[in-house]
C-alpha positions in Angstrom: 119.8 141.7 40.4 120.0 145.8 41.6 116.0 145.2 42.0 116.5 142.3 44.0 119.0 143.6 46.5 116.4 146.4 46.9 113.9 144.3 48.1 115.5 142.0 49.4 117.2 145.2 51.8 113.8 147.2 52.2 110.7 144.4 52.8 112.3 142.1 55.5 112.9 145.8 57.9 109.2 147.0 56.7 108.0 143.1 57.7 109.6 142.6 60.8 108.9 146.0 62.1 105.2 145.7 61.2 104.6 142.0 63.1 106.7 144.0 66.0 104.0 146.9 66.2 101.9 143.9 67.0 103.3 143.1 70.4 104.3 145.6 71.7 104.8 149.8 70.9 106.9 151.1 68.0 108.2 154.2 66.5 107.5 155.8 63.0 111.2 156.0 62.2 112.2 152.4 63.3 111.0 151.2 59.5 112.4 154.5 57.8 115.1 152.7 56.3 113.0 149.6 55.1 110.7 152.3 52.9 113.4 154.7 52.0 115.1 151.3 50.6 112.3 151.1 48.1 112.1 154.8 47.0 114.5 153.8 44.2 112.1 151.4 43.1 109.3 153.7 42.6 111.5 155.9 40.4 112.3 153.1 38.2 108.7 152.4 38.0 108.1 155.9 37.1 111.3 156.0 34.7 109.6 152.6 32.6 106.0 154.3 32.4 107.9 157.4 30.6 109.8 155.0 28.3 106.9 153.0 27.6 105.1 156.7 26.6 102.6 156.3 29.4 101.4 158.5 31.9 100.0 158.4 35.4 96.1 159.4 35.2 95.6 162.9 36.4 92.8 161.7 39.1 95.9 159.3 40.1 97.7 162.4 41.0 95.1 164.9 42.4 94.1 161.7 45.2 97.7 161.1 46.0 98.9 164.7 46.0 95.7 165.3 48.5 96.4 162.6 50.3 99.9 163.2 51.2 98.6 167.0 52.5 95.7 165.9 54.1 98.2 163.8 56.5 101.3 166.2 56.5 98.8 169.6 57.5 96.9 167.2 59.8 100.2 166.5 61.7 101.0 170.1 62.5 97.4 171.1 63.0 97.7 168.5 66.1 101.3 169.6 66.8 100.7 172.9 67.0 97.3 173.2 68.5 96.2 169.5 69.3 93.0 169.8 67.6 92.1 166.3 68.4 91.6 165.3 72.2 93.6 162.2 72.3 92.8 160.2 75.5 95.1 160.9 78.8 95.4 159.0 82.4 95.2 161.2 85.8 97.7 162.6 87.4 99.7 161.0 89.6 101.9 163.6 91.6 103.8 165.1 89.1 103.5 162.5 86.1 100.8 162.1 84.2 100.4 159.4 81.4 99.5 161.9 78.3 98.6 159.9 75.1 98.9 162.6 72.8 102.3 161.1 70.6 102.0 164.9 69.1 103.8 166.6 72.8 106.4 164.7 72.5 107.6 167.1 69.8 105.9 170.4 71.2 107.3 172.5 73.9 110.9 171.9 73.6 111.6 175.8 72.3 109.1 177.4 75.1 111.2 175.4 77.2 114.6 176.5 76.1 113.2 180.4 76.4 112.0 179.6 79.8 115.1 178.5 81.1 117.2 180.5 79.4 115.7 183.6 82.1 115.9 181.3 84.9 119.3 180.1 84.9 120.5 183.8 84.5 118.0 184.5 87.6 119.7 181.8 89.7 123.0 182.7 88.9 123.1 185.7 89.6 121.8 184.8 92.8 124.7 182.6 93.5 122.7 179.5 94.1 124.2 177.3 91.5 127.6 178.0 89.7 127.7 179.8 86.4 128.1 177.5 82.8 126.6 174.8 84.8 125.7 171.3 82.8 122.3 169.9 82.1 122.8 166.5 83.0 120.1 163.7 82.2 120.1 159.6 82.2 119.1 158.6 78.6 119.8 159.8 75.2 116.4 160.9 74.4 115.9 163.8 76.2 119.0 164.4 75.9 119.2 165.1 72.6 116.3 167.6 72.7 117.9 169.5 75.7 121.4 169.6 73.4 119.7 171.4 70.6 117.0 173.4 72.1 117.6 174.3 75.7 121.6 173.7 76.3 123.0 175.6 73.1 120.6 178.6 73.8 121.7 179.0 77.1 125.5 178.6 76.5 125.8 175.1 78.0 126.3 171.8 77.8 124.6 168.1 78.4 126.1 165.3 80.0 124.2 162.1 80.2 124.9 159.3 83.1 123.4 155.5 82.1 124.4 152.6 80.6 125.8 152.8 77.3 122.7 151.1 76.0 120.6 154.0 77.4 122.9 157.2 76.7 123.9 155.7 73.0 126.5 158.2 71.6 127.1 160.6 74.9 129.2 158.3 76.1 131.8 160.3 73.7 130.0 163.5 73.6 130.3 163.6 77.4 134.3 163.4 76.7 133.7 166.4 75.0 132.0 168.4 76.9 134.5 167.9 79.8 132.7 165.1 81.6 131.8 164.9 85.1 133.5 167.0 87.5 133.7 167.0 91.7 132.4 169.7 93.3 130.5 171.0 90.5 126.8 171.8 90.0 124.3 170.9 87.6 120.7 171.4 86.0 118.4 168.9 85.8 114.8 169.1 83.7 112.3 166.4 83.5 108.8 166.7 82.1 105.4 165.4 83.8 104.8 162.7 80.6 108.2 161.6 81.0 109.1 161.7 84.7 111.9 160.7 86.1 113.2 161.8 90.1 116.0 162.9 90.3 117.3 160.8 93.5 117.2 158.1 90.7 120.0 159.4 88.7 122.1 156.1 87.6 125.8 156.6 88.6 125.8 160.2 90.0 125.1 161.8 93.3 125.0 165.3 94.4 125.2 166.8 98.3 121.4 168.4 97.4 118.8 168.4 95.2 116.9 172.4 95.4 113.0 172.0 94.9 112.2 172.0 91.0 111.0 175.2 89.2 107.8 174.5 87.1 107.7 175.5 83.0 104.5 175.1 82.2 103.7 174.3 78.3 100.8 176.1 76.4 99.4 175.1 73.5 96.0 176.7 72.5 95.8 178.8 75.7 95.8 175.5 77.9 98.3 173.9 79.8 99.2 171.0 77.5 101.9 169.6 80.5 105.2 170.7 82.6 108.9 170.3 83.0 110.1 170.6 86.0 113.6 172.2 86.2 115.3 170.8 89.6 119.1 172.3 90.4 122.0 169.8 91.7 124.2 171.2 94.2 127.7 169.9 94.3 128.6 166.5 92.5 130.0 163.9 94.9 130.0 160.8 92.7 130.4 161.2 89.3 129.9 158.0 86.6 132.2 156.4 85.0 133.8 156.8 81.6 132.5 154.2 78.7 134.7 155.2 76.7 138.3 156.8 75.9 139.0 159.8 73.2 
């Protein structure tokens, strides 16, 4: 019966998710939970073969073992220096349509050291308030701003949307002391992920300052940009979702 809950928990996520990849785009981590289900089930497997005295063929282990590197070091070769030229679309103003699924984890930390310099520069011009938010319309990239370009700096990010779009901000915005009147904001959006930001769901500010452009390099070349805009004075602010 413990067997059978496991697969019976594990194979219909792996299953559905798998026919799902066939109509349209998916994410790795969408079926995690169906194959980390049936981890348990390979150590059973492996806790039999020892009590039955046998033993997993050394050639068995030595493919596997390879294998398992061969994709892990592959990964951050193309992460870190994107080895392979995976196929891209012109660009179109300031997006472009990069197909390389490796950028969308590469860059985040030469962004957070990039603007860590120029919010300092333009506050001590005066042209945007001091502890100013990082504010941003969906909860992915707002979690990457949170942990590598907000925290750095000494700030915070506040996310405007649906709740459907800005998942658990709607409480972490409570936190961070929501959207205030009168107050400025940062706003960073990258060239394979553009978004204007006149299109802000739910928020408007009196002016929207010309972007500055972080450019991204990865093996000497300009793999893409973010382009860090500054919002002048909030005079609509969203919403709550939800009460502490």
């Amino acid at each position: 019966p413990r067997v059978r809950i496991l697969l019976l928990t594990g194979l219909p996520l792996v299953a559905v998710f798998l026919v799902l990849s066939l109509l349209r785009s998916t994410l790795p981590h969408w079926s995690g939970p169906g194959y980390t289900t049936l981890i348990p089930l390979a150590a059973l497997w492996l806790r039999q073969l020892k009590s039955d005295r046998e033993r997993i063929s050394r050639p068995v282990l030595v493919v596997s073992l390879t294998l398992m590197l061969m994709i892990v070091g592959g990964a951050i070769a193309q992460t870190v220096t994107g080895f392979i030229q995976l196929p891209s679309v012109e660009k179109s103003g300031r997006k472009s349509r990069i197909e390389d699924f490796s950028l969308q984890v590469y860059g985040w930390k030469q962004l957070g050291s990039k603007f860590g310099e120029l919010s300092r520069k333009y506050e001590q011009e005066g042209s945007i308030r001091e502890n100013s938010p990082l504010v941003t319309y969906r909860w992915f990239p707002a979690a990457n701003l949170e942990y590598y370009v907000a925290r750095p700096a000494g700030k915070v990010v506040l996310a405007a949307g649906e709740l459907d779009a800005i998942h658990h901000y709607a409480w972490i915005n409570n936190r961070h002391g929501g959207f205030r009147l009168n107050t400025d904001a940062w706003y960073i959006t990258s060239s394979i992920d553009f978004r204007d930001p006149v299109t802000l769901p739910f928020v408007y500010y009196r002016e929207i300052l010309p972007p500055d452009t972080v450019q991204v390099i990865r093996s000497g070349r300009t793999a893409y940009s973010f382009y860090v805009y500054r919002l002048i004075n909030l005079q609509a602010r969203p919403r709550e979702l939800v009460k502490e």
